[in-house]
PyMOL Python script that loads the backbone (N, CA, C, O; Angstrom):
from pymol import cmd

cmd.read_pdbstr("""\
ATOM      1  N   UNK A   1       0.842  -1.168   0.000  1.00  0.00           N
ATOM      2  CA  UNK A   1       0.000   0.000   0.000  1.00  0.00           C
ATOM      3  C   UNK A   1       0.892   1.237   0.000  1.00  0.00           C
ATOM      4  O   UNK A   1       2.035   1.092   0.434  1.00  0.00           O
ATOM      5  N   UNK A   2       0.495   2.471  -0.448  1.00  0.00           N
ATOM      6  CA  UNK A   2       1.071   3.564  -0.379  1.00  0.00           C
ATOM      7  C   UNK A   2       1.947   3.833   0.691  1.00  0.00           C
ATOM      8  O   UNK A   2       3.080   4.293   0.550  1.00  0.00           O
ATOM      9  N   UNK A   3       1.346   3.507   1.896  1.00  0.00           N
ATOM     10  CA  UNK A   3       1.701   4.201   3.520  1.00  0.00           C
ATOM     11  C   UNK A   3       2.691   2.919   3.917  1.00  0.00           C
ATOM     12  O   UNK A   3       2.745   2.536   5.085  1.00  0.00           O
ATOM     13  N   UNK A   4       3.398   2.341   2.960  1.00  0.00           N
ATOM     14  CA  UNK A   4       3.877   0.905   3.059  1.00  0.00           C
ATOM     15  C   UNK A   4       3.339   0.119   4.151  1.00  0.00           C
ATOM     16  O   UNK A   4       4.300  -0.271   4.813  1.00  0.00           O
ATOM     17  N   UNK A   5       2.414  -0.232   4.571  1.00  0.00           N
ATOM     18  CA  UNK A   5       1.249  -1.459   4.689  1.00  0.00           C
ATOM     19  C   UNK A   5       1.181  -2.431   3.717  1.00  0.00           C
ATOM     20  O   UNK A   5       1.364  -2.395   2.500  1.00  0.00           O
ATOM     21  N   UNK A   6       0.821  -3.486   4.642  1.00  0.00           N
ATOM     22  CA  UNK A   6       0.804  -5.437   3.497  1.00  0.00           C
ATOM     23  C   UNK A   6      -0.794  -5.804   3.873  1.00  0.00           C
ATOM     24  O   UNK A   6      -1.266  -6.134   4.961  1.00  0.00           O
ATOM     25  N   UNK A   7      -1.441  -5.626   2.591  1.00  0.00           N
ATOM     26  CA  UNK A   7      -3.058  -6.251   3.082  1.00  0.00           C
ATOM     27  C   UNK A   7      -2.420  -7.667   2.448  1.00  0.00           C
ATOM     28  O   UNK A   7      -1.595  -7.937   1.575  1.00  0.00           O
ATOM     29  N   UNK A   8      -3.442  -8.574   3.575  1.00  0.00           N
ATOM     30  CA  UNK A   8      -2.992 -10.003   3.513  1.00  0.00           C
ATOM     31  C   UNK A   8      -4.554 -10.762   3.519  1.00  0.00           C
ATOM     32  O   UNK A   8      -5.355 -10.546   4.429  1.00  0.00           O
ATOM     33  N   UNK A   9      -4.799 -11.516   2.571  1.00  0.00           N
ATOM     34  CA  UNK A   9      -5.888 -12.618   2.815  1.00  0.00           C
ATOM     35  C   UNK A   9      -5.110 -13.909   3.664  1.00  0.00           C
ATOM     36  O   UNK A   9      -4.045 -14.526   3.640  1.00  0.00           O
ATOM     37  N   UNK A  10      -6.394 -13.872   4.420  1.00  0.00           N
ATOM     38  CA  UNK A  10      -6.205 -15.190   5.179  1.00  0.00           C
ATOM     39  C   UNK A  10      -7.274 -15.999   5.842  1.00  0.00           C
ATOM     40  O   UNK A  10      -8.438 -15.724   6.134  1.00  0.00           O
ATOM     41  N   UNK A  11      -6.609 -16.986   5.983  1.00  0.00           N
ATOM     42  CA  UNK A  11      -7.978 -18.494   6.466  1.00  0.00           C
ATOM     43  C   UNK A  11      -7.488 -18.809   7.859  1.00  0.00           C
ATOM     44  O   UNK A  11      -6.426 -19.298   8.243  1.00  0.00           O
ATOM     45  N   UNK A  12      -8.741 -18.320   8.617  1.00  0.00           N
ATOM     46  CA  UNK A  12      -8.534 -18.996  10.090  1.00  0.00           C
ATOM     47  C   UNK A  12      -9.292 -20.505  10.239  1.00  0.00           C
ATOM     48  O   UNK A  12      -9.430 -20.935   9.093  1.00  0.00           O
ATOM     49  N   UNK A  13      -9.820 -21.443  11.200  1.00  0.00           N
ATOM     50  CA  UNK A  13     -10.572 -22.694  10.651  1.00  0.00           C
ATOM     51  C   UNK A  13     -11.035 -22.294  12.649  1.00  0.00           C
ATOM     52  O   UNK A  13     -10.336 -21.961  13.606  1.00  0.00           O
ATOM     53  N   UNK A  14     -13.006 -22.649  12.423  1.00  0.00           N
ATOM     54  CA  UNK A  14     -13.740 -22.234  13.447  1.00  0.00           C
ATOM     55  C   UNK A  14     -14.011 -24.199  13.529  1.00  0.00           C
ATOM     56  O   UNK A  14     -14.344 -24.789  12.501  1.00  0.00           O
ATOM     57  N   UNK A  15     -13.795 -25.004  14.932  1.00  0.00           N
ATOM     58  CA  UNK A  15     -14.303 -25.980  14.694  1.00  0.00           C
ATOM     59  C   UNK A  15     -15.852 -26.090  14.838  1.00  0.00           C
ATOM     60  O   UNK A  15     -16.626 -25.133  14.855  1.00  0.00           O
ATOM     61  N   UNK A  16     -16.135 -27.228  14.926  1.00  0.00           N
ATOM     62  CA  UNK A  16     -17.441 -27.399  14.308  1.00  0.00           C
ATOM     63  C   UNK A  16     -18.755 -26.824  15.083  1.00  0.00           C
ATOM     64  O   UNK A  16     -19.803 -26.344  14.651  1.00  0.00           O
ATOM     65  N   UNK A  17     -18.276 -27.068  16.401  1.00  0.00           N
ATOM     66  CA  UNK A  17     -19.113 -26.775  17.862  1.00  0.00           C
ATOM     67  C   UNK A  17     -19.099 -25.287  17.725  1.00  0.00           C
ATOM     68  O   UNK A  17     -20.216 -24.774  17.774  1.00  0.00           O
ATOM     69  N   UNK A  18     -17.796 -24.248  17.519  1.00  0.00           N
ATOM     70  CA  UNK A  18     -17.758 -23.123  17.084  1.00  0.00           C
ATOM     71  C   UNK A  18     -18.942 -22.563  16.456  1.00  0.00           C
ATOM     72  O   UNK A  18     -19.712 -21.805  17.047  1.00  0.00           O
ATOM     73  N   UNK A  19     -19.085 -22.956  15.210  1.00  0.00           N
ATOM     74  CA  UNK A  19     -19.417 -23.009  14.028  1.00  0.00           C
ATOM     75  C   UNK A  19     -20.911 -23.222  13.955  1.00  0.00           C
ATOM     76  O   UNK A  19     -21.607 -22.715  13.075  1.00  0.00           O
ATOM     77  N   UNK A  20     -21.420 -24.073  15.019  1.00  0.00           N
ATOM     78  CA  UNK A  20     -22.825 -23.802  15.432  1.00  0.00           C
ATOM     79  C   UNK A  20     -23.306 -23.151  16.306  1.00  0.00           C
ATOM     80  O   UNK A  20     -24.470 -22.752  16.261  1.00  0.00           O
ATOM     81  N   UNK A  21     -22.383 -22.885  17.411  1.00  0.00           N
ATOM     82  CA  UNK A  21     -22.408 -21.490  18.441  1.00  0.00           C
ATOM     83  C   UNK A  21     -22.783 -20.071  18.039  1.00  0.00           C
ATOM     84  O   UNK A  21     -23.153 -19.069  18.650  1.00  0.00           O
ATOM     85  N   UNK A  22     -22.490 -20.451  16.493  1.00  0.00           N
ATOM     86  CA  UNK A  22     -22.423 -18.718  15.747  1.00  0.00           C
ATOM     87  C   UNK A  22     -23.229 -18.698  15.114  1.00  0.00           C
ATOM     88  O   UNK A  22     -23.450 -17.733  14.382  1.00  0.00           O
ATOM     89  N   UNK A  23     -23.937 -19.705  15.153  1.00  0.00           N
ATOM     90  CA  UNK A  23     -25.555 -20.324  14.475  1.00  0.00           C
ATOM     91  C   UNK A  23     -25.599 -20.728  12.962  1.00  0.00           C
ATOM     92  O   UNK A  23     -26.388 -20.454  12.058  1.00  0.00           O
ATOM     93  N   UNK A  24     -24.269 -21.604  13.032  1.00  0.00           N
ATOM     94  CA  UNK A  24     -24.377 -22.366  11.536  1.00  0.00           C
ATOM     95  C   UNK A  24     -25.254 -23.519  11.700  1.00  0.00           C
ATOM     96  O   UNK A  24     -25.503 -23.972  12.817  1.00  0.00           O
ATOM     97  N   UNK A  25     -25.855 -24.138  10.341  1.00  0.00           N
ATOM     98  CA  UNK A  25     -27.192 -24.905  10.394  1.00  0.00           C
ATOM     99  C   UNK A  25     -26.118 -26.237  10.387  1.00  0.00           C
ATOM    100  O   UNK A  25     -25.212 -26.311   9.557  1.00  0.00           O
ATOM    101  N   UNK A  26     -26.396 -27.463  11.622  1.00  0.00           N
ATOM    102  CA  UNK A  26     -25.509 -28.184  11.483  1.00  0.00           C
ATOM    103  C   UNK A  26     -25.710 -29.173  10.460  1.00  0.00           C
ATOM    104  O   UNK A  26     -24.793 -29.936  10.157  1.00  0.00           O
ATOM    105  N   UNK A  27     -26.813 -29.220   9.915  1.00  0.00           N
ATOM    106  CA  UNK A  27     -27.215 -30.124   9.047  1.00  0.00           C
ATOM    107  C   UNK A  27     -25.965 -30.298   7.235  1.00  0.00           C
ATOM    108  O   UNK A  27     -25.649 -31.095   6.351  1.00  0.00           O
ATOM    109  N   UNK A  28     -25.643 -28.309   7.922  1.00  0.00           N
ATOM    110  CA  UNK A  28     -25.166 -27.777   6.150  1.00  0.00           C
ATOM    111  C   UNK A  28     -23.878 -27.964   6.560  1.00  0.00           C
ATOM    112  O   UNK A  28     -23.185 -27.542   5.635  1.00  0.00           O
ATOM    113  N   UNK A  29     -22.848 -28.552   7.845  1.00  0.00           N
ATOM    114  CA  UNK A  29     -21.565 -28.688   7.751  1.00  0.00           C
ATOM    115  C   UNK A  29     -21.254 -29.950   7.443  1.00  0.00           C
ATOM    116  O   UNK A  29     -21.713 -31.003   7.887  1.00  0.00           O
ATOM    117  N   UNK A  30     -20.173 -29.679   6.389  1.00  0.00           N
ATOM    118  CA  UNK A  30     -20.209 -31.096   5.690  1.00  0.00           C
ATOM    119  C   UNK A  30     -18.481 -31.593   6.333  1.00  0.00           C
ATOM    120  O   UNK A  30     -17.837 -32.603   6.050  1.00  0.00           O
ATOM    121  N   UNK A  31     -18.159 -30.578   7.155  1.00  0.00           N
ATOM    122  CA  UNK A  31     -16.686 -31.033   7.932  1.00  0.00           C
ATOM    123  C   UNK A  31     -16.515 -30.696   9.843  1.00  0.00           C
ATOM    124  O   UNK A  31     -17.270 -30.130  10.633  1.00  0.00           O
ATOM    125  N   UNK A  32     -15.302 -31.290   9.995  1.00  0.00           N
ATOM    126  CA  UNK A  32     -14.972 -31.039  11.073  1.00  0.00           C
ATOM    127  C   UNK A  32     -14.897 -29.732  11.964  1.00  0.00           C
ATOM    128  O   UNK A  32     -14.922 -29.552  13.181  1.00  0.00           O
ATOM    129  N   UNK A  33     -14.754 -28.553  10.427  1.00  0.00           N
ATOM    130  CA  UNK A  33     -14.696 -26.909  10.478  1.00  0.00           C
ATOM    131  C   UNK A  33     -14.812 -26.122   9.551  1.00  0.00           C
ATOM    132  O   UNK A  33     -14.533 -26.623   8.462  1.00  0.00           O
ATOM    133  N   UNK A  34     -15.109 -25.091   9.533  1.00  0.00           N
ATOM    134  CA  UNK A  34     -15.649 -24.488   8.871  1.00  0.00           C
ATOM    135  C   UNK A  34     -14.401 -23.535   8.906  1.00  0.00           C
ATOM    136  O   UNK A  34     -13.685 -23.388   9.896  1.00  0.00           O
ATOM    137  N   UNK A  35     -14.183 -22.721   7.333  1.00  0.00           N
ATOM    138  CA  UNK A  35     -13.054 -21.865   6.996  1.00  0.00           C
ATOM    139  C   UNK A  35     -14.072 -20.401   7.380  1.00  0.00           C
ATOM    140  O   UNK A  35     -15.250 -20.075   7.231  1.00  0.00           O
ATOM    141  N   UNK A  36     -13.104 -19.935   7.822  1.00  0.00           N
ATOM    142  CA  UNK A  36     -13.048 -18.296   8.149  1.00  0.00           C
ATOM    143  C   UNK A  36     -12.534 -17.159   7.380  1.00  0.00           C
ATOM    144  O   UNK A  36     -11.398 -16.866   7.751  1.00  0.00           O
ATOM    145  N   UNK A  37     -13.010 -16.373   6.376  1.00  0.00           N
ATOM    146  CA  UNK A  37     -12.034 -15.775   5.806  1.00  0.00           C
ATOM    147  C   UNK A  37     -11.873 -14.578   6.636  1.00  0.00           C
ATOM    148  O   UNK A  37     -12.621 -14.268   7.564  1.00  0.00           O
ATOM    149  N   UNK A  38     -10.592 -13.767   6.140  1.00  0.00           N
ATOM    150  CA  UNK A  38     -10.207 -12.243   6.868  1.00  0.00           C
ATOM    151  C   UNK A  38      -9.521 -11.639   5.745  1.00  0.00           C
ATOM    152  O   UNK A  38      -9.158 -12.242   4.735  1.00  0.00           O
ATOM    153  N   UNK A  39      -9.341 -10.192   6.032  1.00  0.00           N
ATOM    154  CA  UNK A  39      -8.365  -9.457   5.482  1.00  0.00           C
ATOM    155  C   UNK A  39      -7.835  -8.585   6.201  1.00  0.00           C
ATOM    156  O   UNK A  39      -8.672  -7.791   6.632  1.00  0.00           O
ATOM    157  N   UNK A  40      -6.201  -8.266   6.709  1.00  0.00           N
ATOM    158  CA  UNK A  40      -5.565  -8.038   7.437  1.00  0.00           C
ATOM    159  C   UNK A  40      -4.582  -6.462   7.133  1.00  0.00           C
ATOM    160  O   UNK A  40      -3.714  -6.609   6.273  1.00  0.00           O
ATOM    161  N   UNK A  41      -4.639  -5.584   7.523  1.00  0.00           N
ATOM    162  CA  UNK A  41      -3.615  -4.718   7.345  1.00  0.00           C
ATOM    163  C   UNK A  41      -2.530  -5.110   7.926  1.00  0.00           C
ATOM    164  O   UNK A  41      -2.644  -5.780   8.952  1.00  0.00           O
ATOM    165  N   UNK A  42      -1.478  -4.852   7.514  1.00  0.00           N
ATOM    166  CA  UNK A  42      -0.690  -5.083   8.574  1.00  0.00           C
ATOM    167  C   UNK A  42       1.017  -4.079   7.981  1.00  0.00           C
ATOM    168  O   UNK A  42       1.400  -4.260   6.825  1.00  0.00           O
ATOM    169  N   UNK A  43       1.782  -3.166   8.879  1.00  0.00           N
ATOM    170  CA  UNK A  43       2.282  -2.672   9.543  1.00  0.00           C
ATOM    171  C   UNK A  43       3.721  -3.594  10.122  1.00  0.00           C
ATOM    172  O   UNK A  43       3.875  -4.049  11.256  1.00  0.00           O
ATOM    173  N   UNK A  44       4.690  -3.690   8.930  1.00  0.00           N
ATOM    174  CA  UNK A  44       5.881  -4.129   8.813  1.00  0.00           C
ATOM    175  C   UNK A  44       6.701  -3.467  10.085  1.00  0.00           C
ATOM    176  O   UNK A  44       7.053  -2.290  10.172  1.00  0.00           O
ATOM    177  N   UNK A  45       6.870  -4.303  10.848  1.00  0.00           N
ATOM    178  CA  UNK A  45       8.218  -4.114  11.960  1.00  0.00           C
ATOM    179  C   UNK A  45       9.506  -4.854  11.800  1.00  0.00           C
ATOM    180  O   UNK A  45       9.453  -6.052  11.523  1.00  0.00           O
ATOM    181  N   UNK A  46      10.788  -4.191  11.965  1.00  0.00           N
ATOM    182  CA  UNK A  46      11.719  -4.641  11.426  1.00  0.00           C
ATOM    183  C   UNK A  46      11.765  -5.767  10.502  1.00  0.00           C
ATOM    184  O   UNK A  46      10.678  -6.176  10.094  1.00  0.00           O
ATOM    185  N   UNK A  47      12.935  -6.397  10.059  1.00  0.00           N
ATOM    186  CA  UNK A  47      12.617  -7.636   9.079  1.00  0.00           C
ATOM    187  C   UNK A  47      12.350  -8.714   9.112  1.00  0.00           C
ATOM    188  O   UNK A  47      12.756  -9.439   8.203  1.00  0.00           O
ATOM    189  N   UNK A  48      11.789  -9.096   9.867  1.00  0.00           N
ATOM    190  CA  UNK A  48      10.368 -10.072  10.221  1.00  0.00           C
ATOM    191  C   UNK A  48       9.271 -10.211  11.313  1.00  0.00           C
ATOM    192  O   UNK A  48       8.787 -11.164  11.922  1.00  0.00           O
ATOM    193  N   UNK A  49       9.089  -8.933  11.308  1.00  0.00           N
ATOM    194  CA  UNK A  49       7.682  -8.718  12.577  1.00  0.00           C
ATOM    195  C   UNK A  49       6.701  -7.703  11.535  1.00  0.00           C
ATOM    196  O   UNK A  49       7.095  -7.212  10.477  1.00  0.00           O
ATOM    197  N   UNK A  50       5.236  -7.525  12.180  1.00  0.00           N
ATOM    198  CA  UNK A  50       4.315  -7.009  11.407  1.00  0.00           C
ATOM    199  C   UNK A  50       3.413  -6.994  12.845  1.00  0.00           C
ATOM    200  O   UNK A  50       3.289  -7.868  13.703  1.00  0.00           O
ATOM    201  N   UNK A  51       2.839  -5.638  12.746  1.00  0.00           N
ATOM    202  CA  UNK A  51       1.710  -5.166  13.924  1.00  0.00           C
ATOM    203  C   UNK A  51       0.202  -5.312  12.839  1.00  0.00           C
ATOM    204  O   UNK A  51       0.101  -5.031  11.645  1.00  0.00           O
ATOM    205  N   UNK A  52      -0.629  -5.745  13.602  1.00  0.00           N
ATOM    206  CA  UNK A  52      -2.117  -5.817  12.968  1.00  0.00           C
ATOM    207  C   UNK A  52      -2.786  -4.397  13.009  1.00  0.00           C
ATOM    208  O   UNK A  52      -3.276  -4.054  14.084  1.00  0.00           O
ATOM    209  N   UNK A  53      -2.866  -3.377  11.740  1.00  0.00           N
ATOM    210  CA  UNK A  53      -3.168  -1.922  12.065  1.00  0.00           C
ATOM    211  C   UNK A  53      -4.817  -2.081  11.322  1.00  0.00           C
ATOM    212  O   UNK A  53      -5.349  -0.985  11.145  1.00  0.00           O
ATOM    213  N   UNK A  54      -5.616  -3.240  10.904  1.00  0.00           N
ATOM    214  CA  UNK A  54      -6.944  -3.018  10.855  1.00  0.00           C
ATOM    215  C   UNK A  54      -7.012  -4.301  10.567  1.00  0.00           C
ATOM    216  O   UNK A  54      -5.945  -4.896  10.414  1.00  0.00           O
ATOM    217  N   UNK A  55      -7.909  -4.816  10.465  1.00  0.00           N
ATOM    218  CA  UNK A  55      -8.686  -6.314   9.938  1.00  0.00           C
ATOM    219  C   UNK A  55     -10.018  -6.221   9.902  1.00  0.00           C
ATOM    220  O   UNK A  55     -10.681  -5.338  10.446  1.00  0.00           O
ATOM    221  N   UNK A  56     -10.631  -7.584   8.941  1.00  0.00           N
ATOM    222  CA  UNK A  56     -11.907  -7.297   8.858  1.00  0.00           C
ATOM    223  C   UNK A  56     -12.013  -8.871   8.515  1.00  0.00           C
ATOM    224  O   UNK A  56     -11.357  -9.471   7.663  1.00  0.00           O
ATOM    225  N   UNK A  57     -13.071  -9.438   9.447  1.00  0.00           N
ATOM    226  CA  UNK A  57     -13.410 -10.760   9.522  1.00  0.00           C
ATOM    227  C   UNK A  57     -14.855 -11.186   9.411  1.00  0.00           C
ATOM    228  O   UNK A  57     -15.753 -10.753  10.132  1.00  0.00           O
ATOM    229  N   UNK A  58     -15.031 -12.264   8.238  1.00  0.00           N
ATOM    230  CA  UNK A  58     -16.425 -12.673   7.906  1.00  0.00           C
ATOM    231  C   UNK A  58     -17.121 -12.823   9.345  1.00  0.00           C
ATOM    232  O   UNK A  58     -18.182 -12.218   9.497  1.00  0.00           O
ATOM    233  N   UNK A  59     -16.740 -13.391  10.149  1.00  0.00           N
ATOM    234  CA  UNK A  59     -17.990 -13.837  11.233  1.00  0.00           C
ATOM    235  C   UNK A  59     -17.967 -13.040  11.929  1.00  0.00           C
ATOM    236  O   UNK A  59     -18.246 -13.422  13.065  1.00  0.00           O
ATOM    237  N   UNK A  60     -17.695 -11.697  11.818  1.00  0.00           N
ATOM    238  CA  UNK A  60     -17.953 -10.291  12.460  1.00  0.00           C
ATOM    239  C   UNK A  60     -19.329 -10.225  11.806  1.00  0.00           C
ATOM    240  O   UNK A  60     -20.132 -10.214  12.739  1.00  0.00           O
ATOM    241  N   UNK A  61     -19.796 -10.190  10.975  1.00  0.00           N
ATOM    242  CA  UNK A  61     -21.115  -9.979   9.985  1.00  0.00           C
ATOM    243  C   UNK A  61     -21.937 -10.787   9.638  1.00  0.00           C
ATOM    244  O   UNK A  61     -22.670 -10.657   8.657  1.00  0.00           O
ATOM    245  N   UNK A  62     -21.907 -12.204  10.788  1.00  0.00           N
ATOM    246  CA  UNK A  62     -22.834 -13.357  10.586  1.00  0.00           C
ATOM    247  C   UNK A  62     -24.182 -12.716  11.241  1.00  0.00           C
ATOM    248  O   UNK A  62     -24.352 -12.044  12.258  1.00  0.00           O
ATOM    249  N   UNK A  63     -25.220 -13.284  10.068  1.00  0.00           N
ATOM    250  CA  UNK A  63     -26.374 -13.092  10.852  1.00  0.00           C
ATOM    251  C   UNK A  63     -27.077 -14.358  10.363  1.00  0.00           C
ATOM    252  O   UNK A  63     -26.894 -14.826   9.240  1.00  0.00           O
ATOM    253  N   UNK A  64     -28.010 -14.956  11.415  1.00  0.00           N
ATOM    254  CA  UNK A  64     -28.680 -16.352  11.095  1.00  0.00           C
ATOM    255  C   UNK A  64     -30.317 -16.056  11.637  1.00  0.00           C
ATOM    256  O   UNK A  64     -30.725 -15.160  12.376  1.00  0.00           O
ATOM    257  N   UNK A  65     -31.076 -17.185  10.958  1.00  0.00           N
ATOM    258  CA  UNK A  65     -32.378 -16.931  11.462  1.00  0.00           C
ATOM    259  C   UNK A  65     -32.848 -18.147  11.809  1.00  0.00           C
ATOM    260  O   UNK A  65     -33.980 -18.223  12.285  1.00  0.00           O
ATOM    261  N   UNK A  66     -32.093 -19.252  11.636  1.00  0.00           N
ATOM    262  CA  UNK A  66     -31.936 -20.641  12.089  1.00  0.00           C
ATOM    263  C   UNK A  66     -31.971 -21.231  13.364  1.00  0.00           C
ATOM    264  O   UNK A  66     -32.497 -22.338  13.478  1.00  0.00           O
ATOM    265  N   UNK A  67     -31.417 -20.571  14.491  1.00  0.00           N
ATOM    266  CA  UNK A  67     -31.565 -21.098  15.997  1.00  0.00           C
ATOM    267  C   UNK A  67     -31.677 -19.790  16.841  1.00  0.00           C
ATOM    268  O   UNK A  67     -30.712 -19.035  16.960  1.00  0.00           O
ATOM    269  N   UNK A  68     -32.998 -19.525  17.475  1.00  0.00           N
ATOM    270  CA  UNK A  68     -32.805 -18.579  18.480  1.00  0.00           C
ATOM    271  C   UNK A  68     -31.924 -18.454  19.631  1.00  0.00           C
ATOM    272  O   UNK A  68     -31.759 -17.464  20.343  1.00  0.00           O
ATOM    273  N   UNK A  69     -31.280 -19.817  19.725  1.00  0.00           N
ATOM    274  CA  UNK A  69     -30.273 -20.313  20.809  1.00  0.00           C
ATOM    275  C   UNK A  69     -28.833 -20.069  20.732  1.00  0.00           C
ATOM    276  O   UNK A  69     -27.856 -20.215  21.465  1.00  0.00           O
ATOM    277  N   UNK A  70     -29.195 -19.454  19.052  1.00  0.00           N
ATOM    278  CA  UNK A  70     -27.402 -19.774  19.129  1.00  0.00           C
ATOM    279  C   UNK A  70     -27.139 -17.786  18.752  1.00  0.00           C
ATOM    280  O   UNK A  70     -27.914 -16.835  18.853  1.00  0.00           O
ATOM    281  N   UNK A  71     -25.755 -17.883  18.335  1.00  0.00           N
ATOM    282  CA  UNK A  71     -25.013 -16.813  18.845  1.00  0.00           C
ATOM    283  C   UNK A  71     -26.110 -15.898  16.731  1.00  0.00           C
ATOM    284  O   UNK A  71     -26.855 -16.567  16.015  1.00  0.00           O
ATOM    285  N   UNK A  72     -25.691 -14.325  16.465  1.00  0.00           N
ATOM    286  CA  UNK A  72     -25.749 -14.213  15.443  1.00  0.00           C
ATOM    287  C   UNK A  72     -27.079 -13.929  15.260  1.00  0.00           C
ATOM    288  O   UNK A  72     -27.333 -13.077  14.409  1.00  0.00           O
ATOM    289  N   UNK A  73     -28.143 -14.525  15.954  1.00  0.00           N
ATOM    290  CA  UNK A  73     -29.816 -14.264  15.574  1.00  0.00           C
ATOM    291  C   UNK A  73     -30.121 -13.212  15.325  1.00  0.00           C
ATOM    292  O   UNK A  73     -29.902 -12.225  16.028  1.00  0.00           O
ATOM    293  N   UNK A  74     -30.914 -13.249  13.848  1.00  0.00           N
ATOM    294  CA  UNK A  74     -31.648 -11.707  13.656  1.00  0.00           C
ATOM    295  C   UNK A  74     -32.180 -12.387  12.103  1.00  0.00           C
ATOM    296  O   UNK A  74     -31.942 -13.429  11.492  1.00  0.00           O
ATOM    297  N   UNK A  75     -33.029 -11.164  11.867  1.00  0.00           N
ATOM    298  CA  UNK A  75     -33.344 -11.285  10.661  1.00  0.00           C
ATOM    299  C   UNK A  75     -32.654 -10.684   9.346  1.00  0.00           C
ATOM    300  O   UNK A  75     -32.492  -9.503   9.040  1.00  0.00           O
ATOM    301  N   UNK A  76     -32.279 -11.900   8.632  1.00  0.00           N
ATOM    302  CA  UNK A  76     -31.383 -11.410   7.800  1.00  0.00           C
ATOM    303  C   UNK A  76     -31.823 -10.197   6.803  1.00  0.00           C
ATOM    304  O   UNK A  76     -31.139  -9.188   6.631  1.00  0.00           O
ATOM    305  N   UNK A  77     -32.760 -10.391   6.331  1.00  0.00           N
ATOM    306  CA  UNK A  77     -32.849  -9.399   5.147  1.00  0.00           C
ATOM    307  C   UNK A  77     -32.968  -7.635   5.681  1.00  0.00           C
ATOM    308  O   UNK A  77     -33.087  -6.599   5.026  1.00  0.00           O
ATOM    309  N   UNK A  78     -32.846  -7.971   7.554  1.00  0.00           N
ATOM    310  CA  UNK A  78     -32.653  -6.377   7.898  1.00  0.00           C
ATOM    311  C   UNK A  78     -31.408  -6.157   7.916  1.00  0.00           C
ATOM    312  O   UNK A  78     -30.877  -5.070   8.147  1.00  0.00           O
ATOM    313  N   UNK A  79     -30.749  -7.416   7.615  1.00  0.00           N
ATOM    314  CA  UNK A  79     -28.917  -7.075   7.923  1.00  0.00           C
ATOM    315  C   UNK A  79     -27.780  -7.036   6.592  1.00  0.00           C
ATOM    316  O   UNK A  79     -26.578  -7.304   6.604  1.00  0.00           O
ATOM    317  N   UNK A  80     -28.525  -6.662   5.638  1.00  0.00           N
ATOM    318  CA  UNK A  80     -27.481  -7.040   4.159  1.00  0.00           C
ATOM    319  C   UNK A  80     -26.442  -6.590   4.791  1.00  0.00           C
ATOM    320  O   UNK A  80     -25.339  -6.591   4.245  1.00  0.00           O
TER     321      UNK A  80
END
""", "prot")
cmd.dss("prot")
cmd.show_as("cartoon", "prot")
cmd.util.cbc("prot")
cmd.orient("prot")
């Protein structure tokens, strides 16, 4: 980036129990875990360190209408 910043894609892995906590439908996990995506600023410190100066993570923006029990509940189409 201009301000020499490294945006970085990356995959965290939520296990499965996770993954329905956050109110995934367990019926639709077809694994042990479910992938997480992110995108990371990050803020080069000497020659091999890096400080996290923003991120932005899919299951920040989960919304489900599937289990009132679990984490995420709302109605989606108020949450594009």
């Amino acid at each position: 980036m201009p301000n020499g910043n490294v945006l970085v894609l990356a995959v965290t892995t939520m296990k499965q129990a996770e993954a329905i906590q956050a109110g995934r439908d367990p019926n639709n996990l077809t694994q042990e875990k479910l992938f997480n995506e992110q995108i990371l600023e990050l803020k080069p410190v000497g020659a091999n360190g890096a400080n996290i100066v923003w991120e932005w993570n899919i299951k920040d923006h989960l919304i489900q209408d599937f289990d009132a029990t679990k984490d995420n509940f709302g109605v989606v189409e108020d949450n594009p």
